[in-house]
C-alpha positions as CSV (number, residue, x, y, z in Angstrom):
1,X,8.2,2.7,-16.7
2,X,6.3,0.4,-18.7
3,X,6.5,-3.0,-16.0
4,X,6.8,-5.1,-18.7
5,X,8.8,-7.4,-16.7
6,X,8.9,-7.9,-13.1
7,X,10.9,-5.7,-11.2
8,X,11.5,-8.0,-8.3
9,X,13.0,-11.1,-9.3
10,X,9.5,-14.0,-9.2
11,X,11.3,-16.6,-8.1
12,X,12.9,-14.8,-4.7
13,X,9.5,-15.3,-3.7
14,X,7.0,-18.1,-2.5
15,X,4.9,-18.1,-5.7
16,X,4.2,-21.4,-7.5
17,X,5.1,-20.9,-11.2
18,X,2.3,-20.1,-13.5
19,X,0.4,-18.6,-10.9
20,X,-0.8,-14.6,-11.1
21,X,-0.6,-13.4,-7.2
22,X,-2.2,-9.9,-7.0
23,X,-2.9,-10.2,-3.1
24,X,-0.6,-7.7,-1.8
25,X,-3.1,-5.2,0.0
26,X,-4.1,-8.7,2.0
27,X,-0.6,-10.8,2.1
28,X,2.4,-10.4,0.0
29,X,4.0,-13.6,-1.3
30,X,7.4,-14.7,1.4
31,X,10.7,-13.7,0.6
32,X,13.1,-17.1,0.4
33,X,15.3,-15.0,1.8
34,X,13.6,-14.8,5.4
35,X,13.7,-18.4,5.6
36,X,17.5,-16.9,7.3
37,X,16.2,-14.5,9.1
38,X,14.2,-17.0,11.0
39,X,16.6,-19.5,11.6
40,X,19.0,-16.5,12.6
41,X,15.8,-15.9,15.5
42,X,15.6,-19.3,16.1
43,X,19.5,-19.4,16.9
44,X,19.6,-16.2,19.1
45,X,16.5,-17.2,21.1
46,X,18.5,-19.9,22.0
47,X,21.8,-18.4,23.0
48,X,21.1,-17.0,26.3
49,X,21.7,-13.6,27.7
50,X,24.0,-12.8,24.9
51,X,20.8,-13.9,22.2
52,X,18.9,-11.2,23.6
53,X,21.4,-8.8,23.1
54,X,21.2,-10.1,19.8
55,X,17.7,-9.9,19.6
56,X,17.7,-6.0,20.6
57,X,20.5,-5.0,18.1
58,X,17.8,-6.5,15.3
59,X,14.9,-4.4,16.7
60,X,17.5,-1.5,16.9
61,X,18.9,-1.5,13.1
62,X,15.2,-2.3,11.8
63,X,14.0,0.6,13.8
64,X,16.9,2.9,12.0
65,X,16.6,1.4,8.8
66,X,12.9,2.7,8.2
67,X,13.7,6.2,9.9
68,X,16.2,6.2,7.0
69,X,13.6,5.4,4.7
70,X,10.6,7.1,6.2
71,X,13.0,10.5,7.2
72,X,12.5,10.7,9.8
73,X,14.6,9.8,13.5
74,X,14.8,6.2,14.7
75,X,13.6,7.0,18.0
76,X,10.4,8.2,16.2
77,X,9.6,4.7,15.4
78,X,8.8,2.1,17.4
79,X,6.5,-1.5,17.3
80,X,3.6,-2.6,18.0
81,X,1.5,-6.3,18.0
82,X,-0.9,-4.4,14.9
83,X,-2.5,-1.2,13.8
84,X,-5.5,-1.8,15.9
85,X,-3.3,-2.0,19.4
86,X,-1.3,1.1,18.3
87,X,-4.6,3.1,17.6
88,X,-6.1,1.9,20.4
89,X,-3.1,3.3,22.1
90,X,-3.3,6.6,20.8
91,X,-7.8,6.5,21.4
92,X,-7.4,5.4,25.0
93,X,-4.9,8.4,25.8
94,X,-7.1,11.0,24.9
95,X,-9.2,12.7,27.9
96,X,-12.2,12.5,26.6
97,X,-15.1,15.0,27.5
98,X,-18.7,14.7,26.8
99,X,-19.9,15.7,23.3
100,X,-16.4,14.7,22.1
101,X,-16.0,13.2,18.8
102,X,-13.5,11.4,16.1
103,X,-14.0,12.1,12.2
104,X,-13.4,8.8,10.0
105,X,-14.2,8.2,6.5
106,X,-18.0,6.1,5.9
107,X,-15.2,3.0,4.5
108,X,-12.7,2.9,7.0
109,X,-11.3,0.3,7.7
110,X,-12.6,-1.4,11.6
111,X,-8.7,-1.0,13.1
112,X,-8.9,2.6,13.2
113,X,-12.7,2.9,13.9
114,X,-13.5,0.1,16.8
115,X,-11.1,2.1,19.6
116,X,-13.3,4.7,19.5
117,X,-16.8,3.0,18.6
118,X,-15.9,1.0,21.8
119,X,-14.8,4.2,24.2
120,X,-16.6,4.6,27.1
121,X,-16.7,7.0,29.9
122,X,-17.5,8.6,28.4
123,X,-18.9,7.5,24.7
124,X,-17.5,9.3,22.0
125,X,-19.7,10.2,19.0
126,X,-17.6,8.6,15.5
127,X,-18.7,10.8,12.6
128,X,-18.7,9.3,9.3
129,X,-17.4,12.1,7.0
130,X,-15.9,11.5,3.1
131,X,-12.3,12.7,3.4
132,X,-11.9,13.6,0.2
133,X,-15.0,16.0,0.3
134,X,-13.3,19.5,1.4
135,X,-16.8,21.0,2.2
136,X,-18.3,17.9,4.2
137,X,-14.8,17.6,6.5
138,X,-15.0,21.5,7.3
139,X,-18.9,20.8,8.2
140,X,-18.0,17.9,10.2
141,X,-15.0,18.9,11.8
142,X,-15.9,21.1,15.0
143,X,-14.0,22.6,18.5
144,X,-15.4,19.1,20.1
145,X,-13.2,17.2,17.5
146,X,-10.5,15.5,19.1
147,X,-9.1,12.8,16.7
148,X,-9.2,12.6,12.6
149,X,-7.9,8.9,11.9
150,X,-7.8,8.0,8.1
151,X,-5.7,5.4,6.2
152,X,-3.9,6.7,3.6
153,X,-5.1,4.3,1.2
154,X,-8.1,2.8,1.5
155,X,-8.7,-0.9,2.0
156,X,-11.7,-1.4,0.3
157,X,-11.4,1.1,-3.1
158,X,-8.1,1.7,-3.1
159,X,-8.2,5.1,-3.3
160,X,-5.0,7.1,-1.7
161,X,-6.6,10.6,0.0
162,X,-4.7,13.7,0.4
163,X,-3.2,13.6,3.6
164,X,-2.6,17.7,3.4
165,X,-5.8,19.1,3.8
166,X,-7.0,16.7,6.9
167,X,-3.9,18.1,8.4
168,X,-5.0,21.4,8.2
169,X,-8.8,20.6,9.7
170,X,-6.9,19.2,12.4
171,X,-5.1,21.8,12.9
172,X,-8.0,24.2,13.5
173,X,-9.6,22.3,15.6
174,X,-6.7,21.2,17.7
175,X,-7.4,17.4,16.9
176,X,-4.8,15.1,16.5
177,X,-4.3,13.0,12.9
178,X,-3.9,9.8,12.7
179,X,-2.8,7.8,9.8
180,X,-2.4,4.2,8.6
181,X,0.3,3.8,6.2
182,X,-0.7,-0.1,5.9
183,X,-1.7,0.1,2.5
184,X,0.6,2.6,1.1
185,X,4.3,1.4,2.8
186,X,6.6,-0.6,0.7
187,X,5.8,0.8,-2.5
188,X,4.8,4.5,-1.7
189,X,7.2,7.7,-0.6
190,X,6.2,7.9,3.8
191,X,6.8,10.9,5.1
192,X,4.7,10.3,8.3
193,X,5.8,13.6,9.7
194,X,2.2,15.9,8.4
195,X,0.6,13.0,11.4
196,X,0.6,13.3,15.2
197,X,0.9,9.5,15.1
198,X,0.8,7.3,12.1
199,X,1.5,2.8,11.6
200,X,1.7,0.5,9.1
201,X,1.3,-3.4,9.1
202,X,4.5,-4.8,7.8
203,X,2.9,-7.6,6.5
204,X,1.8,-6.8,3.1
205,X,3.7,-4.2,1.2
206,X,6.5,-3.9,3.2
207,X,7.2,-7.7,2.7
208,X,7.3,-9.0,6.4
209,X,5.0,-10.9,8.1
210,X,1.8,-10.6,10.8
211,X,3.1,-9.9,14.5
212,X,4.5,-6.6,14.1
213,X,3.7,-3.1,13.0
214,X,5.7,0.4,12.5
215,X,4.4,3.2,15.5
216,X,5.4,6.5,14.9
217,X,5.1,9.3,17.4
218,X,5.5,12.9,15.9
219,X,7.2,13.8,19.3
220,X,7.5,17.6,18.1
221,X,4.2,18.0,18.0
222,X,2.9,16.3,20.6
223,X,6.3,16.4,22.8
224,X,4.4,15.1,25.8
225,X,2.4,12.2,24.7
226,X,2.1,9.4,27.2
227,X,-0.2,6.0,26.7
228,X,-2.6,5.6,29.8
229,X,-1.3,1.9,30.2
230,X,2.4,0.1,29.9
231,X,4.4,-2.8,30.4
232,X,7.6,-3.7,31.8
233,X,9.2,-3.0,28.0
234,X,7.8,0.1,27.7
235,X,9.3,1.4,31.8
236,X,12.1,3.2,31.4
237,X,14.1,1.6,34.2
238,X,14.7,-2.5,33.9
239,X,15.7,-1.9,37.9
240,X,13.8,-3.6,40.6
241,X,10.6,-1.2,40.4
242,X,9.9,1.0,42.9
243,X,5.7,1.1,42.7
244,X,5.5,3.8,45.1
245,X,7.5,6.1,43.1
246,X,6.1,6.0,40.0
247,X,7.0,4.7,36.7
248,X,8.3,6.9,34.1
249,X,8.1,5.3,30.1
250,X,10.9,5.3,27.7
251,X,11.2,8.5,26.0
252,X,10.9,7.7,22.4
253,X,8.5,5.6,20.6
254,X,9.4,2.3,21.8
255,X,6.6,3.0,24.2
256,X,4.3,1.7,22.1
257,X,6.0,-1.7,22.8
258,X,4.3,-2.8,26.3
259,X,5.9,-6.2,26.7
260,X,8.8,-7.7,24.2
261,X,8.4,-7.2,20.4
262,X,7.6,-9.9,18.2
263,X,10.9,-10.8,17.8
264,X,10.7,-13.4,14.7
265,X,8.4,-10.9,13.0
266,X,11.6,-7.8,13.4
267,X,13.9,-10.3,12.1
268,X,11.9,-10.8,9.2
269,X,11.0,-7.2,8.8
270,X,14.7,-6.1,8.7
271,X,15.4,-8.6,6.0
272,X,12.2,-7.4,4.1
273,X,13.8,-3.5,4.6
274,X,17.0,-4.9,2.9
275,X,15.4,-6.1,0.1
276,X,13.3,-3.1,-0.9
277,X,16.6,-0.7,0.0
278,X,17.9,-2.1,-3.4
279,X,15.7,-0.5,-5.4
280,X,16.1,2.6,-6.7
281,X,13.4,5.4,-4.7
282,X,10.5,5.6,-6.7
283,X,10.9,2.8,-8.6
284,X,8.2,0.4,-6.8
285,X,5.9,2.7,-6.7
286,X,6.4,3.7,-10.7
287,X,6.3,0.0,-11.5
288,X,2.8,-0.8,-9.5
289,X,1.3,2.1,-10.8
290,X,2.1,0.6,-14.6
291,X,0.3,-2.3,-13.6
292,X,-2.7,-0.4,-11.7
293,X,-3.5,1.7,-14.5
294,X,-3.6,-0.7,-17.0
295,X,-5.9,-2.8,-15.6
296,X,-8.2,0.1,-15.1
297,X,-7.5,1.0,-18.9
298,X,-8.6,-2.1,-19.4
299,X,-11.4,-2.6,-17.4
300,X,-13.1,0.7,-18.7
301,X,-12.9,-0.8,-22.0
302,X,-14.9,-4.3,-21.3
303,X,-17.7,-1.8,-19.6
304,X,-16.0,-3.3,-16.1
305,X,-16.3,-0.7,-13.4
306,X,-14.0,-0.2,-10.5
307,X,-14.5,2.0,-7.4
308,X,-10.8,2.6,-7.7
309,X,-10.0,6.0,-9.4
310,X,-8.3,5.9,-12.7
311,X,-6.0,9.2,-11.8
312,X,-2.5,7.3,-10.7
313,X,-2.4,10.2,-8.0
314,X,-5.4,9.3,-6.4
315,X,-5.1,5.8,-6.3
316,X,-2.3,3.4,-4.6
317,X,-1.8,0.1,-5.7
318,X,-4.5,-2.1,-5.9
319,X,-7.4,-2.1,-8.0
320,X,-11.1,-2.9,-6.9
321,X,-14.4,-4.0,-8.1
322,X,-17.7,-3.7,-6.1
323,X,-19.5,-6.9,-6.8
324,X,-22.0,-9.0,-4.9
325,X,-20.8,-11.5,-6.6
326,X,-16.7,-11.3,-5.4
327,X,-16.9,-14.7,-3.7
328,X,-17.7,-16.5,-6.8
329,X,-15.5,-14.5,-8.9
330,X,-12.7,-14.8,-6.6
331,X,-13.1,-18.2,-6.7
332,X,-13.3,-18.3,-10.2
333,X,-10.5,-16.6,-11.2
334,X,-7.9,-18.8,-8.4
335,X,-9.0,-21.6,-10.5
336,X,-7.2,-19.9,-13.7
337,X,-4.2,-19.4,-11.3
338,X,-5.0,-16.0,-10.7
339,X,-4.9,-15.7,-6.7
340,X,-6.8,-11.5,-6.2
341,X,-8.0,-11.3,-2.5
342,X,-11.9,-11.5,-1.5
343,X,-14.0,-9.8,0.8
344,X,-16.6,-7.1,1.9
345,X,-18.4,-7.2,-1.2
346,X,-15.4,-6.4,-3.8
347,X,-12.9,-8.2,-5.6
348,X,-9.3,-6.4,-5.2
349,X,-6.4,-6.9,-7.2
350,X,-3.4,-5.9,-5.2
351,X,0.1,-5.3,-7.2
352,X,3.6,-5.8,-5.9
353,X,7.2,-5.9,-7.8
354,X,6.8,-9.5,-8.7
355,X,4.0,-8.5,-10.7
356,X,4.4,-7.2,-14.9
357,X,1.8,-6.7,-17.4
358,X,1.6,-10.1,-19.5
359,X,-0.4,-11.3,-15.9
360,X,-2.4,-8.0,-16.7
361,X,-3.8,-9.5,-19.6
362,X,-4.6,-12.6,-17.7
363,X,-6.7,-10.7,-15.5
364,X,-8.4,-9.2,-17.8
365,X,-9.5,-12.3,-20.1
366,X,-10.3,-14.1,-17.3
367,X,-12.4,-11.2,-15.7
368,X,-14.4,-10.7,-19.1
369,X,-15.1,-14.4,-19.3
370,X,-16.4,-14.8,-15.7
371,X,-18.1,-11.5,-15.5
372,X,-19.8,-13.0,-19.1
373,X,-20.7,-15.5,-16.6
């Protein structure tokens, strides 16, 4: 695929004409289309006991529609508020022991790592380990290691790690992984299965919106998982509760879903998983990586480095440079019309199917002028 054109049609989407919006790993552009799917919130939230009903069927069909495109079951899925509340779920479930630890990469990013820099009772020791170094995981990773959590593309280089081989350190050390699909899903094949728990914000390439993200519980291999805290959603019984006798959780992933689910942000989300399901498999993912590569082609030949690897295998779908000058640059380039998201010392150029390579070129001839500058 060459992405010479868009692949998603430019003008489905919230994105003033003439302007070049690479911000995907941040915030996608919104889909016209949900403008519907929040009015059809707005008109069931409104409707009583049968609007709730309403409400649930949503939550249900969004729910099957990404175990049909994750493959895996829909009861293997569930929502939560955000990454950092379902990790946080996962950290605070763990009996820790003295002299336990967690493995994370040196550049993770804070939703995985702050659960466990913030245990307590007892502290557990975070150990800052390059994933994709074989030798320094196997070093790192001892008996004491109870958690790997990784994202399977990184925020801040964009580099996608082989999810395979932290698996198998996991596996001999009897540590759970964790992974966060947030950077990967909506353009990338999920097969969330090699995790013991894995989520994904749907509000970047998934096309939905902040409120809501995917949970998924690998119930086969961790069969009796239970959170250490719940919420009337997350009981299994809507009965009149019965404090003295306990209160068993729902048995699938839904658990992960205290009080009500964002609601407006499900609606959204189903509408986001109906647009992508008309693309052929394979295909955003085939398109992005057109645009990714090019722009590193590119940028090797102004003398323009980027922390992002050039191998399309080991990188997702945004491309980043290391600069302690990205605010200005940033800044810079918005005022050509090129919107590329900001922060933590790099600029990062995030592509989406609305994206094609004529706004390629536009990046580059505005980076090599402002670098120049």
């Amino acid at each position: 695929m060459t992405a010479a054109t868009p692949l998603f049609d430019p003008a489905e989407f919230r994105i003033p004409a003439g302007i070049v919006h690479v911000c995907a790993g941040g915030e996608t552009a919104f889909l016209h289309r949900h403008d519907a799917a929040l009015l059809r919130y707005a008109a069931d939230k409104s409707a009583g006991p049968p609007g709730r009903d309403a409400q649930d069927a949503v939550v249900r069909r969004a729910r099957e529609k990404l175990a049909a495109a994750w493959g895996v079951e829909a009861a293997d899925l569930g929502f939560c508020a955000h990454v950092a509340e379902g990790a946080s779920l996962v950290v605070e479930s763990l009996d820790w022991r003295e002299g336990d630890n967690a493995v994370v990469d040196p550049d993770e990013y804070p939703s995985l790592v702050g659960p466990l820099a913030l245990q307590r009772h007892p502290r557990v020791e975070v150990r800052p380990v390059r994933m994709r170094d074989p030798a320094a995981l196997a070093a790192a990773v001892d008996g004491q290691t109870r958690l790997i959590a990784v994202s399977h593309v990184s925020y801040l280089t964009g580099e996608r790690y082989d999810l395979v081989p932290l698996r198998a350190a996991a596996d001999r050390a009897g540590a759970w992984l964790l992974v966060d699909h947030t950077q990967a899903a909506g353009y990338l094949p999920i097969d969330p299965r090699i995790a013991d728990f894995a989520f994904a914000a749907s509000y970047k390439w998934q096309l939905g919106m902040t409120g809501t993200a995917v949970a998924y519980w690998n119930r086969a291999r961790q069969p009796g998982w239970a959170p250490s805290t719940a919420g009337w959603h997350s009981l299994a019984s809507m009965a009149r509760p019965d404090y003295a006798a306990g209160l068993p959780l729902v048995p699938d992933a839904m658990r992960f879903c205290r009080g009500n689910p964002a609601h407006a942000a499900v609606y959204v989300l189903e509408s986001a998983l109906d647009y992508l399901a008309g693309f052929p498999p394979g295909a955003v993912a085939a398109h992005v990586q057109a645009l990714t590569t090019a722009l590193l082609a590119g940028l090797a030949e102004f003398g323009i480095p980027s922390t992002t690897p050039a191998d399309p295998a080991r990188h997702g779908a945004s491309v980043c440079i290391a600069t302690p000058d990205a605010a200005r640059l940033t800044r810079a380039l918005h005022e050509r019309g090129i919107w590329a998201w900001n922060g933590r010392g790099r600029v990062r150029f995030s592509f989406h199917g609305y994206n094609a390579i004529p706004e390629v070129g536009r990046i580059l001839e505005a980076l090599r002028a402002e670098w120049r500058a």
